[in-house]
Backbone of each chain as ProteinMPNN parsed JSONL, in Angstrom:
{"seq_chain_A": "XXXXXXXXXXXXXXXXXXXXXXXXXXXXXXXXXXXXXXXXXXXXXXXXXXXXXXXXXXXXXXXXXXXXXXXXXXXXXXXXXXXXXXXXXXXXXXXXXXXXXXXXXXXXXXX", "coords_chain_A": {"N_chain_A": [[82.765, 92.554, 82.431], [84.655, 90.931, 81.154], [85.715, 90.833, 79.231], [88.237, 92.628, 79.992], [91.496, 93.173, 79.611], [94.289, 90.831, 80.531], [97.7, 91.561, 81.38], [99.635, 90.156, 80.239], [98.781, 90.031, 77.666], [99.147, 91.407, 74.773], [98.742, 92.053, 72.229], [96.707, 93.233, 69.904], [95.751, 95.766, 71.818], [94.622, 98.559, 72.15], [96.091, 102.145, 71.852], [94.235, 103.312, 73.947], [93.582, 101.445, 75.758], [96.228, 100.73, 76.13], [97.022, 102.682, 78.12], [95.156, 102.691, 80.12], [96.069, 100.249, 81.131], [98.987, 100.76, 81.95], [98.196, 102.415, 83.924], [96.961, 100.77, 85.975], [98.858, 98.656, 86.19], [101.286, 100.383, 87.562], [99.787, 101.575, 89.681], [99.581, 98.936, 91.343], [102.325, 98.084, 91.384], [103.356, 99.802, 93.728], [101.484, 99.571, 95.592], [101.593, 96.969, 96.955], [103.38, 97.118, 99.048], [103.551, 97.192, 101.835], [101.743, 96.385, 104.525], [97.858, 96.756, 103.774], [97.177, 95.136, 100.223], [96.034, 95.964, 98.192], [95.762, 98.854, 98.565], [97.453, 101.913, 98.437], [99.496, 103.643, 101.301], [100.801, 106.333, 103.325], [103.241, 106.108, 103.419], [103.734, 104.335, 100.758], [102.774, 106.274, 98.612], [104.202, 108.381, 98.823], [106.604, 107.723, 97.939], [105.732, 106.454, 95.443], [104.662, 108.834, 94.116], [106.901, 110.402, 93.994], [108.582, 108.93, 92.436], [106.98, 108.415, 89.817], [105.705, 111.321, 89.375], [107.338, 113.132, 89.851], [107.825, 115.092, 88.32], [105.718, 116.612, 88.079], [104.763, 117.147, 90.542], [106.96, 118.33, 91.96], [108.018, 118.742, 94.814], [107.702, 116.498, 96.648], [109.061, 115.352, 98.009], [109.057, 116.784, 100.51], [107.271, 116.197, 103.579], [104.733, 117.952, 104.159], [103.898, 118.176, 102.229], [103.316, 115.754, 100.9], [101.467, 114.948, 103.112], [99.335, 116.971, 102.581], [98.639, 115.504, 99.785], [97.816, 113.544, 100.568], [95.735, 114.175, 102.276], [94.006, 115.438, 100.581], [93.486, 113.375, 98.795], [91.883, 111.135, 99.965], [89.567, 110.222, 100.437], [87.47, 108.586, 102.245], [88.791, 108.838, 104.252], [90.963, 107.21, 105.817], [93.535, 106.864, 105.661], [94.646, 105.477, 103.467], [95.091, 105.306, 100.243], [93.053, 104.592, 98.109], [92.4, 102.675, 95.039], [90.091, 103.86, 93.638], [90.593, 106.012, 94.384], [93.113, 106.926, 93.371], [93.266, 107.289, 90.921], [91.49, 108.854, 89.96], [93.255, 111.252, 91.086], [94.945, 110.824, 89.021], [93.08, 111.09, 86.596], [92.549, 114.006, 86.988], [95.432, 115.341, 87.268], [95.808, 114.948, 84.618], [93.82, 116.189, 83.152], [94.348, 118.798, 84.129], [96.905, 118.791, 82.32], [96.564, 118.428, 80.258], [94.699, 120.585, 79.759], [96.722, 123.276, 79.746], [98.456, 122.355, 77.487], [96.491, 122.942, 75.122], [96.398, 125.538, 76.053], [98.412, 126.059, 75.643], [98.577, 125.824, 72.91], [96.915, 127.279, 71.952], [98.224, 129.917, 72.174], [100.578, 129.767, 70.42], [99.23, 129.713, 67.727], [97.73, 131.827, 67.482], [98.804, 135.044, 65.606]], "CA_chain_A": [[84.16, 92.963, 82.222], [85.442, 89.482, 81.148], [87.08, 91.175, 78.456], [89.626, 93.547, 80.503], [92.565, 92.52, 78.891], [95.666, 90.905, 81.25], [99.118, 92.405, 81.367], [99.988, 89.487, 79.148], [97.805, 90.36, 76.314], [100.04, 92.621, 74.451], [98.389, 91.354, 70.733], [95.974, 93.833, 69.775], [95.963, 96.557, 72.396], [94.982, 99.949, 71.576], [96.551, 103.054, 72.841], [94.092, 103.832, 75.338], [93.753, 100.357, 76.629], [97.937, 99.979, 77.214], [96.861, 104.107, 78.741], [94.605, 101.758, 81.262], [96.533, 98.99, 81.816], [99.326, 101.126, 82.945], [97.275, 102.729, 85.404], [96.784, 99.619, 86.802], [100.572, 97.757, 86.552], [102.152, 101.781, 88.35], [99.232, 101.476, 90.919], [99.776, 97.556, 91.79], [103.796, 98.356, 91.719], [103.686, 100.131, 94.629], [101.005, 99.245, 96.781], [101.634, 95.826, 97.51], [105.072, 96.795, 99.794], [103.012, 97.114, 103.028], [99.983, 96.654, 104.639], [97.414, 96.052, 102.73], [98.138, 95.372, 99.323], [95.266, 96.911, 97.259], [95.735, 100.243, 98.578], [98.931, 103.205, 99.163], [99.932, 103.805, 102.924], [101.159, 107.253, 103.159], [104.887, 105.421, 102.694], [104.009, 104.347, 99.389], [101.939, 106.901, 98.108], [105.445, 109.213, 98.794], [107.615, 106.742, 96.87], [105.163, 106.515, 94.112], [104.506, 110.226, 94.157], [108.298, 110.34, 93.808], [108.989, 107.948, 91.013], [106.358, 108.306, 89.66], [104.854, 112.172, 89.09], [108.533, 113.723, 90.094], [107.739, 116.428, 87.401], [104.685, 117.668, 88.334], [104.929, 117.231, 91.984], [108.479, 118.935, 92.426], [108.304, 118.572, 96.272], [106.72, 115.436, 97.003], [110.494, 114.679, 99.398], [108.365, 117.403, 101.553], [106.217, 115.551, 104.606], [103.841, 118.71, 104.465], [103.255, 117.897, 100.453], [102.804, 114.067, 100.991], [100.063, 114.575, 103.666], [98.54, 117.435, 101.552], [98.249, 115.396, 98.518], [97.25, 112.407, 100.924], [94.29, 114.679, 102.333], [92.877, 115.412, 99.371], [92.825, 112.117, 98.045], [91.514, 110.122, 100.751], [88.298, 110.466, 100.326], [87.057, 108.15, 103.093], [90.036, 108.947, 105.955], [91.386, 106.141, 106.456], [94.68, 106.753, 106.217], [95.0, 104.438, 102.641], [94.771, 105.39, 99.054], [92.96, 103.254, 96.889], [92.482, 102.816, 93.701], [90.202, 104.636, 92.842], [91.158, 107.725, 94.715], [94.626, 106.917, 92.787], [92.57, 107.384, 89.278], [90.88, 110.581, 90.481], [94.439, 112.065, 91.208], [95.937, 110.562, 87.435], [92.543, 112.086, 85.943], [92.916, 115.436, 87.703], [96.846, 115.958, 86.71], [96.122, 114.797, 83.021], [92.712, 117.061, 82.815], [95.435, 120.332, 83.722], [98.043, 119.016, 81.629], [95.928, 119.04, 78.496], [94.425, 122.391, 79.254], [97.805, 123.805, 79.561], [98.781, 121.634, 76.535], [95.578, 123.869, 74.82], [96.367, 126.997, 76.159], [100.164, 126.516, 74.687], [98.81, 125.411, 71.251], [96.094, 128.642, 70.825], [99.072, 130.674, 71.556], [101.184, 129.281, 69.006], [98.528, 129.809, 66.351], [97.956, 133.41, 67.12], [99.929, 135.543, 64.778]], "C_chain_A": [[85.051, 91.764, 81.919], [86.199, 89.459, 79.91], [87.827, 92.077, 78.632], [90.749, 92.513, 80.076], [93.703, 92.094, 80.297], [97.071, 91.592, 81.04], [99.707, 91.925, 80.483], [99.706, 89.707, 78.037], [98.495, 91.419, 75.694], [99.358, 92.756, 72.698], [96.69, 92.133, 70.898], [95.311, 95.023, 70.866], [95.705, 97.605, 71.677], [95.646, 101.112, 72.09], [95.646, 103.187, 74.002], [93.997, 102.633, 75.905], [94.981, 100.116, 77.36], [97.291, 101.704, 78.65], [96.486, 103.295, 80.38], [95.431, 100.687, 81.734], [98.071, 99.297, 82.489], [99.514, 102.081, 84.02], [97.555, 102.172, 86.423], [97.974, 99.056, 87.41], [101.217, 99.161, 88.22], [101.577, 101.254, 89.938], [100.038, 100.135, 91.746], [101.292, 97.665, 92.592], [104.097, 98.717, 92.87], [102.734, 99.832, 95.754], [100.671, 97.964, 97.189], [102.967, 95.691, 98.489], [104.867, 97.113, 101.527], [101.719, 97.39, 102.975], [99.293, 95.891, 103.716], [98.006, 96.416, 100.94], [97.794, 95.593, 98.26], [95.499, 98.173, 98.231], [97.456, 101.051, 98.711], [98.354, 103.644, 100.257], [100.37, 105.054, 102.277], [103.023, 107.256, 102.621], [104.848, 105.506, 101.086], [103.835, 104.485, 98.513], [103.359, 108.129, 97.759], [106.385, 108.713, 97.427], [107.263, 106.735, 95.533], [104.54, 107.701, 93.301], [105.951, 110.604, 93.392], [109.023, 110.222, 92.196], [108.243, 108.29, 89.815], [106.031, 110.073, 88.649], [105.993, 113.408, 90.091], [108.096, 115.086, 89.63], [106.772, 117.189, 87.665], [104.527, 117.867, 89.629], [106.381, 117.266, 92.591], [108.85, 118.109, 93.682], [108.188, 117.386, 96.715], [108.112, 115.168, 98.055], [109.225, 115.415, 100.506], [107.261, 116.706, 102.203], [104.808, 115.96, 104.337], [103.042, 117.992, 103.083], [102.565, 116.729, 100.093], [101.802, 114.35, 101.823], [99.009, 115.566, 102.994], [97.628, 116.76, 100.831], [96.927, 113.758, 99.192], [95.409, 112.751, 101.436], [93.345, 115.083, 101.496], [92.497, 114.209, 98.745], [91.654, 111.244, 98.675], [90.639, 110.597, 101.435], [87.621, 110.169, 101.572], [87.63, 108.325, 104.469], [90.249, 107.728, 106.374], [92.728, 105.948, 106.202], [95.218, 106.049, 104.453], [94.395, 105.204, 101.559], [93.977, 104.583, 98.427], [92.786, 103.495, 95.759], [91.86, 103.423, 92.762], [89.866, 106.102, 93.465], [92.245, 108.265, 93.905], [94.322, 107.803, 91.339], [91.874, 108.836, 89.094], [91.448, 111.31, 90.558], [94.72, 112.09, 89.605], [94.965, 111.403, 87.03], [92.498, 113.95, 86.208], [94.248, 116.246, 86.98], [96.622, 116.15, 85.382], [94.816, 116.331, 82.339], [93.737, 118.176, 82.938], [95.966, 120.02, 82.806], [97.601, 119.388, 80.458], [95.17, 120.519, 78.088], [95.776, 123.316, 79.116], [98.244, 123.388, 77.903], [97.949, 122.857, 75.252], [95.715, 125.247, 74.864], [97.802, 127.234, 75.288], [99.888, 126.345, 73.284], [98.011, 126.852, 70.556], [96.979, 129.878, 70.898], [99.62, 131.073, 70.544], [100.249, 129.499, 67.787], [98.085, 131.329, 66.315], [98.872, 134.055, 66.262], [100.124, 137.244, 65.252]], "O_chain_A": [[86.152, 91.677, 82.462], [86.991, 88.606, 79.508], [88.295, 92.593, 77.617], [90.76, 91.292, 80.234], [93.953, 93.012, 81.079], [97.054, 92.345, 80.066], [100.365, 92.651, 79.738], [100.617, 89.532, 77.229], [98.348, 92.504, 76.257], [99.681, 93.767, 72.074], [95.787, 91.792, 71.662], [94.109, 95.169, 70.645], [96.338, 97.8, 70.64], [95.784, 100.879, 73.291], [96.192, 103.185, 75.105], [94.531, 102.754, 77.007], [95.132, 99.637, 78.483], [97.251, 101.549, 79.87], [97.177, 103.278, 81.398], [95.321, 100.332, 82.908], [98.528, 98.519, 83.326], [100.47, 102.427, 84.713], [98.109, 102.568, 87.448], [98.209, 98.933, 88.612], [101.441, 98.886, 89.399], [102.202, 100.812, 90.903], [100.915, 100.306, 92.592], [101.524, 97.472, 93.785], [105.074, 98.153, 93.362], [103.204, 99.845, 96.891], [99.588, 97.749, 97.735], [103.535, 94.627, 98.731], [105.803, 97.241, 102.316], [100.929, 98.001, 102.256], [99.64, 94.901, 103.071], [98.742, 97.294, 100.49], [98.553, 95.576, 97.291], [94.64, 97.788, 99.024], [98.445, 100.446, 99.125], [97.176, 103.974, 100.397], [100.415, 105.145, 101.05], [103.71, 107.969, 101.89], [105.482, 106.246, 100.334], [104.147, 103.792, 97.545], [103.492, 108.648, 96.651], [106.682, 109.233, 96.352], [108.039, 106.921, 94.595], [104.049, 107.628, 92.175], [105.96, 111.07, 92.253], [109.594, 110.913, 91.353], [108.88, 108.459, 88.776], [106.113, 110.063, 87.42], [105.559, 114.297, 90.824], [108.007, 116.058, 90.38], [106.865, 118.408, 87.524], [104.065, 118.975, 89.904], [106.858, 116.505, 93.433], [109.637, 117.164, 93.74], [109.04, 117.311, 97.6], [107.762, 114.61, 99.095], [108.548, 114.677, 101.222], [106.25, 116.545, 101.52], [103.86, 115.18, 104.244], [101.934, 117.46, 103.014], [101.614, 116.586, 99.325], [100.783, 113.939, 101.268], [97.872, 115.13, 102.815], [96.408, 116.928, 100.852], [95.924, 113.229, 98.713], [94.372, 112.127, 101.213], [92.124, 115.08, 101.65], [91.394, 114.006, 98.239], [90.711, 110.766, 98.045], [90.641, 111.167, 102.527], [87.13, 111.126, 102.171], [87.096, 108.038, 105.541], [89.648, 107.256, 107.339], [93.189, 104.848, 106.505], [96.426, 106.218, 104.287], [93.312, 105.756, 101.755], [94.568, 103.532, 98.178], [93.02, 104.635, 95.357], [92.257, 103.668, 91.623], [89.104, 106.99, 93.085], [92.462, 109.454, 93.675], [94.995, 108.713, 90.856], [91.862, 109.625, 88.149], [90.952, 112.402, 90.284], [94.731, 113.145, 88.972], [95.357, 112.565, 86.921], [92.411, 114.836, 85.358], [94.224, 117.316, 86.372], [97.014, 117.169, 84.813], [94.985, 117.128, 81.417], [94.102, 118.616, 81.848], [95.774, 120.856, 81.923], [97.986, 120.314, 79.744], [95.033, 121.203, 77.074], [95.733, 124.148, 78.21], [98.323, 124.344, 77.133], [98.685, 123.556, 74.555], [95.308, 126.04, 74.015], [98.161, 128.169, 74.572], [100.745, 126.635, 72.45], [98.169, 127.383, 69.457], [96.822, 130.799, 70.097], [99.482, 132.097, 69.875], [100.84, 129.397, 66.711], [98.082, 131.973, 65.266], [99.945, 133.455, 66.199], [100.996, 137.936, 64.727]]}, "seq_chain_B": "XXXXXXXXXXXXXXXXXXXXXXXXXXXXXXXXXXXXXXXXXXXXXXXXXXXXXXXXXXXXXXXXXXXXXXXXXXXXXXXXXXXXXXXXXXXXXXXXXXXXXXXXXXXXXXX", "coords_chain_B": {"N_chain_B": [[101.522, 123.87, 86.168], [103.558, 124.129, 84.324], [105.459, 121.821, 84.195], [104.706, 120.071, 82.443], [104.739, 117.536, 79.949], [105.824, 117.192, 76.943], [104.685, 115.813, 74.079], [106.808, 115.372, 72.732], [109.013, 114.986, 74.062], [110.359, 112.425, 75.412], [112.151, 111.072, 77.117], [113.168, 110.315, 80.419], [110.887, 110.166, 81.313], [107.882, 108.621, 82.92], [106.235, 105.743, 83.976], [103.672, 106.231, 84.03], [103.409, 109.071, 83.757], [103.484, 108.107, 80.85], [100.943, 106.982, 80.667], [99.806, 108.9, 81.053], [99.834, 110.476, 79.297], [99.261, 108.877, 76.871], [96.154, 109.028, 77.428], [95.879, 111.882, 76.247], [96.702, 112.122, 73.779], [94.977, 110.45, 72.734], [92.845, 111.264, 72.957], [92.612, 113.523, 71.3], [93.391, 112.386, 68.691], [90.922, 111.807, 67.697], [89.349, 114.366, 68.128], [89.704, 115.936, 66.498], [88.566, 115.597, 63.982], [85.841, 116.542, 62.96], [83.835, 119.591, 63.076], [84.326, 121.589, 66.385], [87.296, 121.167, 67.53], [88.895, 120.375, 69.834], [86.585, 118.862, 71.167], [84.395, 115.658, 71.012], [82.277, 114.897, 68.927], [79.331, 113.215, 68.145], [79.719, 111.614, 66.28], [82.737, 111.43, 66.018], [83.093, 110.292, 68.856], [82.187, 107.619, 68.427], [83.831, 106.587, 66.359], [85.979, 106.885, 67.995], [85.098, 105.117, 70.01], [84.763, 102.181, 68.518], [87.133, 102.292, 67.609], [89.411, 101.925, 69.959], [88.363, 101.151, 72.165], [86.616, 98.446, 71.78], [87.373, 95.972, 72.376], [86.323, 96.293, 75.066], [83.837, 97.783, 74.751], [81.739, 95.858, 73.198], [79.592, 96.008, 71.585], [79.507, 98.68, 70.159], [79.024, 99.475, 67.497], [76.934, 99.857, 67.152], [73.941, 101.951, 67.42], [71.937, 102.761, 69.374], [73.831, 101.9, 71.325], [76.21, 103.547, 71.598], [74.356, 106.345, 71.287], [73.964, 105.558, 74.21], [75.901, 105.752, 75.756], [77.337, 108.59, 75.131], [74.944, 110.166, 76.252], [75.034, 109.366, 79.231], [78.006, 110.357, 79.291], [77.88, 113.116, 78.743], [77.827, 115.614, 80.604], [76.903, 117.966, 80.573], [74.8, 118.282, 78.919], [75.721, 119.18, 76.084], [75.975, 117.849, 73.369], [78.346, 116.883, 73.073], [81.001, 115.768, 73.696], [83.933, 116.852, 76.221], [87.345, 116.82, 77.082], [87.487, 116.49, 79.762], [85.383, 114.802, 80.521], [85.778, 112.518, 79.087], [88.05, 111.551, 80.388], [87.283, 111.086, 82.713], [85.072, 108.795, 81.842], [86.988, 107.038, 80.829], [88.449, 106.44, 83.25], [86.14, 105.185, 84.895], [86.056, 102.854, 83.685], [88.804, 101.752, 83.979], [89.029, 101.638, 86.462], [87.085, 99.523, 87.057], [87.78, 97.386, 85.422], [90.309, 97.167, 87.169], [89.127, 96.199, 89.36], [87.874, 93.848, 88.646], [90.59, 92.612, 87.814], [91.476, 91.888, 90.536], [89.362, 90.227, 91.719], [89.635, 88.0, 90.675], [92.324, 87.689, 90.92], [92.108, 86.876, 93.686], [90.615, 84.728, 93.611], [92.317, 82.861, 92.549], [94.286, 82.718, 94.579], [92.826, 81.338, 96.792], [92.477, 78.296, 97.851]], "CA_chain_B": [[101.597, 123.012, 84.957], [104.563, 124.338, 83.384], [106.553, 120.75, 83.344], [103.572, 119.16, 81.918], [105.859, 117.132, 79.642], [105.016, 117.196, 75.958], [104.858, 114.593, 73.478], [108.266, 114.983, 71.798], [110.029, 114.759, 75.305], [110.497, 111.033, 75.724], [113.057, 110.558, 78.382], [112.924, 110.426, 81.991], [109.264, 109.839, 81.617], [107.244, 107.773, 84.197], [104.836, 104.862, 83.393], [102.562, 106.795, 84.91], [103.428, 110.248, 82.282], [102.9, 107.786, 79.687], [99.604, 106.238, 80.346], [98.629, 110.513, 80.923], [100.493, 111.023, 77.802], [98.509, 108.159, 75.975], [95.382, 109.704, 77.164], [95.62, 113.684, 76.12], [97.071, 111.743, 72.507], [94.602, 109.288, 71.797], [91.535, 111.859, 72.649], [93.275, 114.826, 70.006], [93.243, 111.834, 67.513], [89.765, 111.944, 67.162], [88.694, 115.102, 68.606], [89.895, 117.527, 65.583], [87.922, 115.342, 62.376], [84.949, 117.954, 62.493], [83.246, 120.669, 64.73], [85.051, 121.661, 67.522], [88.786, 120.114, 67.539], [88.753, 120.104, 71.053], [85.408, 118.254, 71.536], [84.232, 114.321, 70.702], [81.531, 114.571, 68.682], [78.89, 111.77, 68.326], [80.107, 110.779, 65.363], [83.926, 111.209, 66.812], [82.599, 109.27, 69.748], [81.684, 106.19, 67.667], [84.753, 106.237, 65.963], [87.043, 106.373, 69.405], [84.875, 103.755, 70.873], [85.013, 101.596, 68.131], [88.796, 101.723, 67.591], [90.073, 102.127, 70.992], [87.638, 100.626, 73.598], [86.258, 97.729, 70.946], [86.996, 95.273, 73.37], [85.384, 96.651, 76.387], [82.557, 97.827, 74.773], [81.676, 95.47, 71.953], [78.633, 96.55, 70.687], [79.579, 100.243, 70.012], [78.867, 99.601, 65.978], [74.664, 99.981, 67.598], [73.791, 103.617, 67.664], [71.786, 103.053, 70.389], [75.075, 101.87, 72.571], [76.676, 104.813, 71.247], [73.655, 107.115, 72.043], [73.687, 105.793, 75.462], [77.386, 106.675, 76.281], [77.309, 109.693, 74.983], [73.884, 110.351, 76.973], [75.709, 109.328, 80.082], [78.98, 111.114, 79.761], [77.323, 114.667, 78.061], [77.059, 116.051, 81.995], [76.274, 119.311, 80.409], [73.898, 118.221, 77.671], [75.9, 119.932, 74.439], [75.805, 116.53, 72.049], [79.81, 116.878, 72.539], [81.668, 114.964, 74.596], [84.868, 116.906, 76.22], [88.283, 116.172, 77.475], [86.925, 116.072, 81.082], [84.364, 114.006, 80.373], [86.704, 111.704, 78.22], [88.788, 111.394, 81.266], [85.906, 110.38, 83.431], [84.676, 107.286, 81.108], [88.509, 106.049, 80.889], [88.731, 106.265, 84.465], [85.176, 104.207, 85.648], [86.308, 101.722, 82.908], [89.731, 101.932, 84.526], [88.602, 101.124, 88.323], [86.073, 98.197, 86.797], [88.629, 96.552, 84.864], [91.131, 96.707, 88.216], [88.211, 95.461, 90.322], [88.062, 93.025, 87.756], [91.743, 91.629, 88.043], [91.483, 91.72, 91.765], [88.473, 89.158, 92.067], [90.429, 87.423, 89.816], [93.468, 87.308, 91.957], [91.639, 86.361, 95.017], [90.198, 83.283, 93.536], [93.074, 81.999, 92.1], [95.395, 82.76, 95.871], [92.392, 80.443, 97.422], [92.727, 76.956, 97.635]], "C_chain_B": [[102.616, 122.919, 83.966], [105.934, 122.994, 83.149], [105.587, 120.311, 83.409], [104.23, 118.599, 80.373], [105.127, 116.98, 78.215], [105.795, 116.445, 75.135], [106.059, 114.237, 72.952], [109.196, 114.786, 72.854], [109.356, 113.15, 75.836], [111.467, 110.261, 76.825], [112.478, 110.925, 79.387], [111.16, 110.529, 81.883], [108.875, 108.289, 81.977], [106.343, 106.908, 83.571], [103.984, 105.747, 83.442], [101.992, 108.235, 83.99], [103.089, 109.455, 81.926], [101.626, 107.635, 79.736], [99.165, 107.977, 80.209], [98.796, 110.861, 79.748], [99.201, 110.65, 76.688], [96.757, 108.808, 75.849], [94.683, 110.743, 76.546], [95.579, 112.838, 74.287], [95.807, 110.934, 71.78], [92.72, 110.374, 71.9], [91.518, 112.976, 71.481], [93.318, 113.394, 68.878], [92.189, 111.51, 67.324], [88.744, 112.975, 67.389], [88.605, 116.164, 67.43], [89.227, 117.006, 64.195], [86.886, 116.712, 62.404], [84.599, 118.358, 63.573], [84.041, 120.854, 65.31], [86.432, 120.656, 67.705], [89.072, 119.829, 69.059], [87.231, 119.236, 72.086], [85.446, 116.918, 70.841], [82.793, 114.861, 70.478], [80.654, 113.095, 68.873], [79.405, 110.877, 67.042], [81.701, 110.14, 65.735], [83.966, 110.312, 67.569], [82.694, 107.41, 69.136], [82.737, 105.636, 67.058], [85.641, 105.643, 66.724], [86.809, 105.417, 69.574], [85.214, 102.393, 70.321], [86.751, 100.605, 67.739], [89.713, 101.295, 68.982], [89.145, 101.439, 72.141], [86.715, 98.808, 73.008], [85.984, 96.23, 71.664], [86.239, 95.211, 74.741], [83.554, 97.165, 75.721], [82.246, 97.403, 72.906], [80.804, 95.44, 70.681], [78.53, 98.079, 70.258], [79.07, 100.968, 68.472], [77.296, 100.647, 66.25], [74.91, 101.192, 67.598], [73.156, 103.72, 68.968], [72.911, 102.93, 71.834], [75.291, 103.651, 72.171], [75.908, 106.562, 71.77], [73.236, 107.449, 73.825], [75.063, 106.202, 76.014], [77.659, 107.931, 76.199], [76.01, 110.26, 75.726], [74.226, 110.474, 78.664], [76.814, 110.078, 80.673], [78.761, 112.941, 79.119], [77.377, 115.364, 79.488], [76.431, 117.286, 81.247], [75.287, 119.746, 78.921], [74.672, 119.009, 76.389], [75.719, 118.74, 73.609], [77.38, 117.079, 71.83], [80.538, 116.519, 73.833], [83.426, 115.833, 74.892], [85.614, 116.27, 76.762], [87.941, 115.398, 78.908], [86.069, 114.348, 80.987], [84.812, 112.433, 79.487], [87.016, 110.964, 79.301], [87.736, 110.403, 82.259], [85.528, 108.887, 82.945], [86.249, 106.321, 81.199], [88.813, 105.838, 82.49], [87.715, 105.163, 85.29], [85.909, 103.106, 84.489], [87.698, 100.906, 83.441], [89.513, 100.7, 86.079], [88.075, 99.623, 88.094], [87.161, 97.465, 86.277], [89.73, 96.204, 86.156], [90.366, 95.822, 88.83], [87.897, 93.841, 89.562], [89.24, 91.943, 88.219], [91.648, 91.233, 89.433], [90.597, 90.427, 92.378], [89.499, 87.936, 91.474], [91.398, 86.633, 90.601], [93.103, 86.664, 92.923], [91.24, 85.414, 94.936], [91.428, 82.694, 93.452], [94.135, 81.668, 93.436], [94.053, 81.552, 97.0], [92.386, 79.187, 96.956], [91.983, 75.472, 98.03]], "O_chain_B": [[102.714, 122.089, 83.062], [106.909, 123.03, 82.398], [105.263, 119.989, 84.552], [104.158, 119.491, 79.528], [103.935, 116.673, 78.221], [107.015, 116.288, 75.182], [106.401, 113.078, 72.719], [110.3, 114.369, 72.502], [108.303, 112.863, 76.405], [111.417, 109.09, 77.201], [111.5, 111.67, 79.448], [110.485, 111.155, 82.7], [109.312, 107.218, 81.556], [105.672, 107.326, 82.627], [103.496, 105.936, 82.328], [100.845, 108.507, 83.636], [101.956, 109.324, 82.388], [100.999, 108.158, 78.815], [98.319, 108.326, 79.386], [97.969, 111.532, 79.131], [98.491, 111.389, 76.006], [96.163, 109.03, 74.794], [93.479, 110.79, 76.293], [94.554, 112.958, 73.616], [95.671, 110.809, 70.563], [91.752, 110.214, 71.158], [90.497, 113.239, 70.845], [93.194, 113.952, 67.787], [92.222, 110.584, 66.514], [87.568, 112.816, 67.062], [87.736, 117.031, 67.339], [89.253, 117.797, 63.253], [87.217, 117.778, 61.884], [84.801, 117.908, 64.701], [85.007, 120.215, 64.893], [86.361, 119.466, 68.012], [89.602, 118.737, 69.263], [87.055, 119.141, 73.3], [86.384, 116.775, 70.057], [82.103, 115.234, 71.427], [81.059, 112.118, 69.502], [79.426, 109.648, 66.97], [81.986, 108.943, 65.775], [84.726, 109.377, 67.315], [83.233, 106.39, 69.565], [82.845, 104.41, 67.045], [86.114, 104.514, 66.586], [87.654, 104.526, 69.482], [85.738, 101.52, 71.012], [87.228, 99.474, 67.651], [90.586, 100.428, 68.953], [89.761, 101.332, 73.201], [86.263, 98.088, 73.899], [84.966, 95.539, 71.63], [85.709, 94.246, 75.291], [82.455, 96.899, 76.206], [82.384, 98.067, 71.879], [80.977, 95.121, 69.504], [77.427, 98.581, 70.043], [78.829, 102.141, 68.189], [76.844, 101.672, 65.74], [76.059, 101.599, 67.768], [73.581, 104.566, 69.755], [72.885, 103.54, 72.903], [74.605, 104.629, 72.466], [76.458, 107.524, 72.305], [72.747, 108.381, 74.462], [75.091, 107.138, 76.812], [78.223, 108.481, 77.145], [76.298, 111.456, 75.758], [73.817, 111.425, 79.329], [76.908, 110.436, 81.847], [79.664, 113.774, 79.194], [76.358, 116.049, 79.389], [75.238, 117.47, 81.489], [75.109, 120.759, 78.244], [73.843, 119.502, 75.624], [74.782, 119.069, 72.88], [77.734, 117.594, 70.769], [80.48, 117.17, 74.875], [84.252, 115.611, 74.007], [85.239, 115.163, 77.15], [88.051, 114.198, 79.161], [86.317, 113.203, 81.365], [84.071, 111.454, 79.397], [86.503, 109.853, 79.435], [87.639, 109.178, 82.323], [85.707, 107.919, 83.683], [86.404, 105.162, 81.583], [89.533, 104.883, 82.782], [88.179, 104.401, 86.138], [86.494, 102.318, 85.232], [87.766, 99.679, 83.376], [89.774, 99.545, 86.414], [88.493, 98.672, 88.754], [87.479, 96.64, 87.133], [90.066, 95.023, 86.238], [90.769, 94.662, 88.922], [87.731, 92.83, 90.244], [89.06, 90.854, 88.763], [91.758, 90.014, 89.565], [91.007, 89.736, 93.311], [89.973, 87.06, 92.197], [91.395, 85.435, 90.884], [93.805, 85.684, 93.172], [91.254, 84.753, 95.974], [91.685, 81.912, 94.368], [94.753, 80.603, 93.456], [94.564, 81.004, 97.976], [92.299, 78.945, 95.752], [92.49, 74.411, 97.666]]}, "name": "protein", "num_of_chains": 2, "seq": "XXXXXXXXXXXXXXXXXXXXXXXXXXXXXXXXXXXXXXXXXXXXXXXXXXXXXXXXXXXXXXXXXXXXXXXXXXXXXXXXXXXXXXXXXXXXXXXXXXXXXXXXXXXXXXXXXXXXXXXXXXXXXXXXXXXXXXXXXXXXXXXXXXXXXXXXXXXXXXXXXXXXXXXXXXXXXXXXXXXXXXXXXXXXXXXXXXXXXXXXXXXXXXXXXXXXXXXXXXXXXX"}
């Protein structure tokens, strides 16, 4: 992997590489503000739930919704997101959105 | 799924939308050349990899690379690579490339 591109590297990028790289920057953003600082705490899994995935996760202010989303992720129980529980959530949301995305386009072409 | 935010809605969107955005976008730009518009052929395949992953996987021109990715991410044997399964490869490539920066980081914070 000694060619994963840095954050710097902006010079020749393709779409899905920036797609990956901000994966990575969102994740980083928030879980370095406690604790440890590769993973999301249930704090800043909320926050970044929040900011973050507002639109598809209406509720996320709700306690019940944050430990929900936290029990499904957290695979191992330990209380901590990581990264790639984080990636398992992003692929999850994006896998609905595009079937929805699909189901709205074979509408539209019905006549 | 119904605010699953679609491509012409550009405001109030999240790093986090985009990179999902970039995903659903950059697999529909090579999923609809032939067969199935919703599938990655092997030929499709070869194309994506080449344009879009080029740096990560630099031998993708080989057929046999190509045969083995697609061999790998087929779970359900058709010789067509879907969205799921899209999602999946961008995501282990994803995790490796973080795990990546992270070693990274940790050398450079020792002294």
């Amino acid at each position: 992997m000694s060619v994963c591109l840095s954050p710097a590297n902006t010079e020749n990028v393709s779409t899905l590489e920036t797609a990956m790289q901000l994966m990575i920057q969102t994740f980083h953003k928030y879980s370095g503000d406690e604790g440890d600082k590769y993973t999301l705490s249930r704090a800043e899994l909320k926050v970044m739930l929040t900011a973050e995935l507002g639109n598809y996760l209406g509720n996320a202010q709700d306690k019940e919704a944050v430990d929900k989303v936290m029990g499904d992720l957290d695979a191992n129980n330990d209380g901590e997101v990581d990264f790639t529980e984080f990636v398992i959530l992003v692929g999850a949301l994006t896998v609905a959105c595009n079937d929805f995305f699909l189901e709205y386009n074979d509408k539209g072409e019905k006549k």
